[in-house]
C-alpha angles and dihedrals in degrees: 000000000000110000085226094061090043085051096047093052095051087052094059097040099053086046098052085050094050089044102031106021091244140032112242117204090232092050090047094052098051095051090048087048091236135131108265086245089058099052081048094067095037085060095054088046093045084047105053084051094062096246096109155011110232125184133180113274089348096083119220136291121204120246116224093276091046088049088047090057090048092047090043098052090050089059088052091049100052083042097062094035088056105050091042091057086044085057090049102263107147117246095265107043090048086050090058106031081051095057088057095034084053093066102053102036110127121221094254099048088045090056105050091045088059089049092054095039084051098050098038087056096051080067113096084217148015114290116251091239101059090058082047086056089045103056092043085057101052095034110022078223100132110217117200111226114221092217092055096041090052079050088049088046096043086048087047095049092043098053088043084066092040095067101031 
């Protein structure tokens, strides 16, 4: 089984339970775009694996894990949305870039996204160099920021006395 199909199973079906209250095998097939039989087998798989409970004609419901990985894979997805839109990808095209994204995103990477998202946002505004950014990706026109040039001066004074 791809961890991305798996993935992408566990998404629907924590959103028709949040929508619907449970998570019918016909529903889940359809928004998976599958033949019902298909989702069928998908469930017992995803069964045997502890993500879910699945019962004839009732659907499935996730187990905790099942609901861990859901919740999990939401987080990923806001994570990489926002930082796309930071970067100046328009709302759509973040949503849907992230629900691939989401599913690739090492750790690591992960980690450090949801670092910068959370520090750009503390800011009351945007910060002047992501205008800055902005700007350099419609145009190619490279603005100097004057933040950033007073932090390249005090470096530079500093390691002047430093090697002195």
């Amino acid at each position: 089984m791809k961890q991305k199909t798996i993935e992408e199973y566990i998404e629907v079906i924590y959103a028709l339970e949040i929508g619907e209250g449970r998570a019918q095998t016909g529903r889940i097939a359809s928004e998976m775009n599958v033949k019902p039989s298909s989702a069928t087998e998908m469930l017992q798989k995803l069964q045997k694996e502890g993500l879910l409970e699945y019962k004839t004609y009732a659907g499935a419901t996730l187990t905790p894990a099942g609901r861990r990985l859901a919740q999990e894979l939401g987080r990923r997805h806001r994570v990489i949305a926002s930082f796309l839109k930071i970067i100046g990808v328009e709302k759509a095209a973040a949503e849907l870039d992230a629900c691939q994204m989401e599913h690739h995103v090492s750790r690591e990477t992960m980690e450090r996204l949801e670092t910068f998202v959370e520090f750009v946002s503390r800011f009351q505004s945007e910060p002047p160099w992501i205008g800055s950014f902005k700007r350099y990706s419609k145009t190619g026109e490279l603005v100097e920021c004057r933040l950033c040039d007073q932090d390249d001066s005090e470096k530079s004074k500093r390691s002047r006395k430093e090697t002195i």
